[in-house]
MARTOR-344589 format. One line per field, with one value per residue (C-alpha): residue in three letters; z negated, x negated, y negated. Coordinates in Angstrom, 3 decimals. Layout:
# residues N
gukol ala/...
w Z/...
u X/...
v Y/...
***
This chain:
# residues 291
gukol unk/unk/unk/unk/unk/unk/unk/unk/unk/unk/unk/unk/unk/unk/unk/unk/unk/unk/unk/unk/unk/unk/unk/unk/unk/unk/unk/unk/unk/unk/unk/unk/unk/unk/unk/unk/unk/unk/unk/unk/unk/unk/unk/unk/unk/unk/unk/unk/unk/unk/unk/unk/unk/unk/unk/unk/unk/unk/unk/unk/unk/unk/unk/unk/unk/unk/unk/unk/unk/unk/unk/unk/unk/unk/unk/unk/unk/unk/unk/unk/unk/unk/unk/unk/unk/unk/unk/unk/unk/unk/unk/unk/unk/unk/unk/unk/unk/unk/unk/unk/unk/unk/unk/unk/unk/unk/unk/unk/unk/unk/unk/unk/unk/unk/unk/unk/unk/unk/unk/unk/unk/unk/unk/unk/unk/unk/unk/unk/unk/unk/unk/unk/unk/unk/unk/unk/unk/unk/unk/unk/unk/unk/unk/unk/unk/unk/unk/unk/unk/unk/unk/unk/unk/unk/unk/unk/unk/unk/unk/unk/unk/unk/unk/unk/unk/unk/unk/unk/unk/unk/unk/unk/unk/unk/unk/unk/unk/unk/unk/unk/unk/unk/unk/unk/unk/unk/unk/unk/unk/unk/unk/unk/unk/unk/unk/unk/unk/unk/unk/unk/unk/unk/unk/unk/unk/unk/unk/unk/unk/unk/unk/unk/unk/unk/unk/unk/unk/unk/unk/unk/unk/unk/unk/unk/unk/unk/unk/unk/unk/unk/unk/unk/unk/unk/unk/unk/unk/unk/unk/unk/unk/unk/unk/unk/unk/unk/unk/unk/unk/unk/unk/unk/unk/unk/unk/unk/unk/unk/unk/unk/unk/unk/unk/unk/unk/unk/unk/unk/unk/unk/unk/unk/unk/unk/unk/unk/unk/unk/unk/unk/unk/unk/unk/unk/unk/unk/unk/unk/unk/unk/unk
w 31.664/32.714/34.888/32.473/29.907/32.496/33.921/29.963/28.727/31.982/30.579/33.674/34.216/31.694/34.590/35.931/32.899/32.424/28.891/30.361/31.533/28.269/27.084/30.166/29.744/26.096/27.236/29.853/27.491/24.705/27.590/28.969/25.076/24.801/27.852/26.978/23.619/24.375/27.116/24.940/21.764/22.902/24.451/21.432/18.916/21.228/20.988/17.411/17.019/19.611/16.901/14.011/15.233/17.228/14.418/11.783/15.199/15.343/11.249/12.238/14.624/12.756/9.939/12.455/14.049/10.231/9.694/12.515/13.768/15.811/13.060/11.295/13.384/14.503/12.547/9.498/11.710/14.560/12.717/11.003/13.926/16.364/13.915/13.859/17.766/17.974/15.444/17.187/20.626/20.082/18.431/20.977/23.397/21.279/21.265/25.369/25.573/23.552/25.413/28.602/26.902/26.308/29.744/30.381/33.449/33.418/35.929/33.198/30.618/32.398/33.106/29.367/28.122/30.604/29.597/25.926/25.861/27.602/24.675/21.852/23.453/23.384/19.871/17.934/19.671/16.505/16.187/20.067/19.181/15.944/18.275/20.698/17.254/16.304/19.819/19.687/15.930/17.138/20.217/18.946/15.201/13.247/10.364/9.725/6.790/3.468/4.728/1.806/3.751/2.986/5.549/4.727/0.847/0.567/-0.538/-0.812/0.536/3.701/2.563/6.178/9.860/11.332/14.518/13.263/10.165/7.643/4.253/1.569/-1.771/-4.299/-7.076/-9.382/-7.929/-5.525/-2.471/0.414/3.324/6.440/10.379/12.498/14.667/11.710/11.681/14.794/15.453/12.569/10.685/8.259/6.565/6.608/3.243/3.978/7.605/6.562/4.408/1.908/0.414/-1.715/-4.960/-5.934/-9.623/-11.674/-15.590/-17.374/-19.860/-22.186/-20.971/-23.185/-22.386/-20.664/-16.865/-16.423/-19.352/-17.735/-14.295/-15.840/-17.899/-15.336/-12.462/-15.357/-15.747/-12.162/-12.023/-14.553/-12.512/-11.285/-7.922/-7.186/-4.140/-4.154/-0.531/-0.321/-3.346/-6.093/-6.530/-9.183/-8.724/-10.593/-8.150/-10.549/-13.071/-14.392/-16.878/-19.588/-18.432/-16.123/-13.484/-12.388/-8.950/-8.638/-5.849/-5.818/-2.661/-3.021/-1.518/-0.667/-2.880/-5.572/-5.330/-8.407/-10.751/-10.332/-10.599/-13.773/-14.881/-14.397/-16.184/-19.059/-19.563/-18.276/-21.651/-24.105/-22.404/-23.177/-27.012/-27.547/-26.029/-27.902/-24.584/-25.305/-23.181/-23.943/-24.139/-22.703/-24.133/-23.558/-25.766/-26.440/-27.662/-29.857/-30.494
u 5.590/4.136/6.810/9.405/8.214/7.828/11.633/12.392/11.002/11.610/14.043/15.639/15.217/16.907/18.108/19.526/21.583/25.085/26.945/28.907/25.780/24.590/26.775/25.626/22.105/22.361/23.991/21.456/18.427/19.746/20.187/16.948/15.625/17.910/16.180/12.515/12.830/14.790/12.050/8.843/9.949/11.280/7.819/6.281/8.103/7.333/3.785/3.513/5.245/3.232/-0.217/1.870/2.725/-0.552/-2.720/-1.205/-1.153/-5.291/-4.940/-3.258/-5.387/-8.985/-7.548/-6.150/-9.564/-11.248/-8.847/-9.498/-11.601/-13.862/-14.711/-15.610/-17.875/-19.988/-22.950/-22.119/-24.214/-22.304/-19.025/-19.211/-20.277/-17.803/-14.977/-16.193/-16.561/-12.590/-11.533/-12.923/-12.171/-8.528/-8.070/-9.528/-7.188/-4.312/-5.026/-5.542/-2.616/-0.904/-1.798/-0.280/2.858/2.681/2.174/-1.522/-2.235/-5.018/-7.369/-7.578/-7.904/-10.689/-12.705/-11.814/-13.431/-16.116/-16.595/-16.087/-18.451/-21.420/-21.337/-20.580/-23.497/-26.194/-24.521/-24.618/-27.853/-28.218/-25.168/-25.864/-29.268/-27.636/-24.915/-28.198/-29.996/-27.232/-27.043/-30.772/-30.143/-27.111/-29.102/-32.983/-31.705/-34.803/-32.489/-29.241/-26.198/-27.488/-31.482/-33.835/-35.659/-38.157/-38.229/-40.225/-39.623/-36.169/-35.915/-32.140/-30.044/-28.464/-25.105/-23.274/-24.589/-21.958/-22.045/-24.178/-25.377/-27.223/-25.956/-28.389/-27.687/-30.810/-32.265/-30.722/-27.173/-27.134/-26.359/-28.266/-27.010/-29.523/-29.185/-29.340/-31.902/-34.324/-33.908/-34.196/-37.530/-39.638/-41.547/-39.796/-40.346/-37.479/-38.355/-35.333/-36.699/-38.553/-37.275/-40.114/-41.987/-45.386/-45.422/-48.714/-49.387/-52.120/-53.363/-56.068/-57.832/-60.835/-64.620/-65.094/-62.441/-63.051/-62.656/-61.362/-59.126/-57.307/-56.777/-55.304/-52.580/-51.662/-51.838/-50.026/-47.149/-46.768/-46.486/-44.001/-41.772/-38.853/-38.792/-42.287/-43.025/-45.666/-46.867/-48.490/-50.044/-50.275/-53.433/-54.997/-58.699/-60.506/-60.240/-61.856/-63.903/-62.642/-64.196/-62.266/-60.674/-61.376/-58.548/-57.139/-54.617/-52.242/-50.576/-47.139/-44.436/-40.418/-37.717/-36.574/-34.006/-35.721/-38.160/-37.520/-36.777/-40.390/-41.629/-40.248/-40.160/-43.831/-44.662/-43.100/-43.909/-48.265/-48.108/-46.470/-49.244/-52.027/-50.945/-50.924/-53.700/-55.640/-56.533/-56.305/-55.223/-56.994/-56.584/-58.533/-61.777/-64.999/-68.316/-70.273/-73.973/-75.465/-78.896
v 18.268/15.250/14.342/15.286/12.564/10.012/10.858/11.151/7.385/5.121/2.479/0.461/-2.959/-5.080/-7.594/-5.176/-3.534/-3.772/-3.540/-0.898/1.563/1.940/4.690/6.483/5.654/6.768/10.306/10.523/9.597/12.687/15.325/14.904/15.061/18.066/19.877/18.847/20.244/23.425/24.000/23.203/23.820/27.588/27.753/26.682/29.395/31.653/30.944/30.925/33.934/35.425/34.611/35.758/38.957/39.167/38.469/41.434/44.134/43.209/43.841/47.277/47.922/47.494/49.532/52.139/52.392/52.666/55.611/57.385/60.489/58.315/55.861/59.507/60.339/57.207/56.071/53.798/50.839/51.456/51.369/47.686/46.250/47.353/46.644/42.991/43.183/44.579/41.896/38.833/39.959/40.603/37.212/35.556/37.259/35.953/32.859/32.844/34.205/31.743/29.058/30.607/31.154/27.141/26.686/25.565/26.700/29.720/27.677/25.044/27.413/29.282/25.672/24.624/28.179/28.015/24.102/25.140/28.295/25.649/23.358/25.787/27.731/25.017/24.048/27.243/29.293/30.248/32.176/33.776/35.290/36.693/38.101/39.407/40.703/42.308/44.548/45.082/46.530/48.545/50.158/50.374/51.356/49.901/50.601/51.728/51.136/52.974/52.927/51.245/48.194/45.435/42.212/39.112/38.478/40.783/44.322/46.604/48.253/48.009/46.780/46.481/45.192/42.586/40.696/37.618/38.951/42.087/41.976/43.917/44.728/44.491/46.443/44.120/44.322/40.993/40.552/39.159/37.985/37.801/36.314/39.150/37.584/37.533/40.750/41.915/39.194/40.333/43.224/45.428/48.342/51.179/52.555/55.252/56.447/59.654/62.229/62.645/59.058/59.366/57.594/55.778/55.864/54.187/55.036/53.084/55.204/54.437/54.699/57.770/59.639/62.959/62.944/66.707/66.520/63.342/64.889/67.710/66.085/64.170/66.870/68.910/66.417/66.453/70.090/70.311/67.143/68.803/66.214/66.157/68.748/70.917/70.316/68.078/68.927/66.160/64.483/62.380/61.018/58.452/55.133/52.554/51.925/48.106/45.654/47.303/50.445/54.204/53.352/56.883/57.624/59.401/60.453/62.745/63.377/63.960/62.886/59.782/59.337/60.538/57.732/55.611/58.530/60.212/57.106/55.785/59.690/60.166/56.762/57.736/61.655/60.791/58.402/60.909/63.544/61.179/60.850/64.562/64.793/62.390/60.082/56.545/53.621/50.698/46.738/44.437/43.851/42.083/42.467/38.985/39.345/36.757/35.588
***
């Protein structure tokens, strides 16, 4: 190419130049223009048709792979990840190959990766040790897509594990978007790893309330709890006695799943016990003697 230009936009020397040459240099000058873009410029629709095409095959590709048996069958972590893994690897092909279609020689283009991957590297370590979380979350499975998790000040749902990133949807419907080598480099709690969770209840009653009566309502209610298991067996057991209140615990198993219903269920149905039953739940209150 470099030649080609050079050949292409050497003008002769003027003392040398004869009226009668430059027709011929003129016919000369709009071949060699003719041949340098019928070369490069075929090279370069080539090319961009080569991306064009390339780039809706990689579409057809990630949504034949999310159609098929395989996808089926892996674990939902497993499946994100490798689509995103697919996706950028093609591309990346694509464009590769699109240079060679240009013409840049593939030794260049190896030392221009090779020079390009060093810098990006040292630029973006970030974005490498998400890459490295995300691998160490694919093979050790701390969590996986679905699982109920709490890491540093977030709590959700595992939304989706990506090459660089966790996304988590909250209680409250929002989405969080975390680096996977935050992840992968600090405690969590997989709220969703067992198959049975206890639920840790606490009712404040009055100082002259009767003890047996108020661990039988509530032991009652949580008998009567359709998601509450029997084994373990619920407990309830008076755990404090405040400035103001008889603090009682209660402790119930179910599934995992059913987490958030017994809880809110047993919060409600304890409190409409207590009122038939005549136990009160008091407010705050402090006695001041005067002399």
């Amino acid at each position: 190419m470099e030649e080609t230009t050079q050949g292409l936009f050497q003008l002769p020397d003027p003392a040398t130049v004869k009226l009668e040459d430059v027709p011929g240099f003129l016919d000369r000058l709009k071949d060699k223009v003719f041949d340098f873009a019928t070369s490069y410029g075929m090279r370069l629709v080539a090319a961009l048709l080569l991306l064009i095409i390339g780039f809706k095959l990689v579409g057809w590709i990630v949504k034949g792979y999310k159609k098929s048996k395989l996808y089926s069958r892996l674990d939902p972590t497993v499946r994100s990840f490798l689509q995103s893994v697919i996706s950028i690897s093609l591309k990346v092909l694509l464009i590769v190959s699109a240079a060679a279609v240009m013409g840049v020689p593939m030794s260049s283009m190896v030392a221009l990766v090779t020079s390009a991957g060093l810098t990006i590297g040292l630029a973006l370590q970030g974005g490498l040790s998400n890459i490295a979380g995300g691998f160490v979350i694919l093979v050790f499975k701390p969590f996986s897509v679905g699982d109920y998790i709490c890491f540093s000040s977030y709590e959700g749902t595992v939304k989706s594990i990506n090459l660089f990133y966790t996304k988590m949807i909250t209680l409250d419907n929002r989405q969080i978007t975390i680096p996977n080598s935050m992840v992968s480099n600090d405690a969590l709690i997989n709220n969703s790893a067992m198959n049975t969770r206890r639920v840790d209840l606490q009712f404040s009653v009055s100082y002259d309330s009767d003890l047996d009566l108020v661990r039988e309502t509530i032991l009652r209610v949580a008998a009567d709890d359709p998601d509450v298991r029997r084994e373990p067996a619920p407990v309830a057991l008076l755990q404090a006695q405040s400035d103001s209140a008889l603090v009682f615990c209660c402790r119930v198993f179910c599934k995992t799943e059913k987490y958030w219903d017994v809880y809110f269920r047993m919060n409600e149905n304890v409190k409409r016990a207590f009122d038939q039953n005549g136990i009160s739940i008091p407010y705050p209150q402090m006695d001041v003697h005067m002399r």
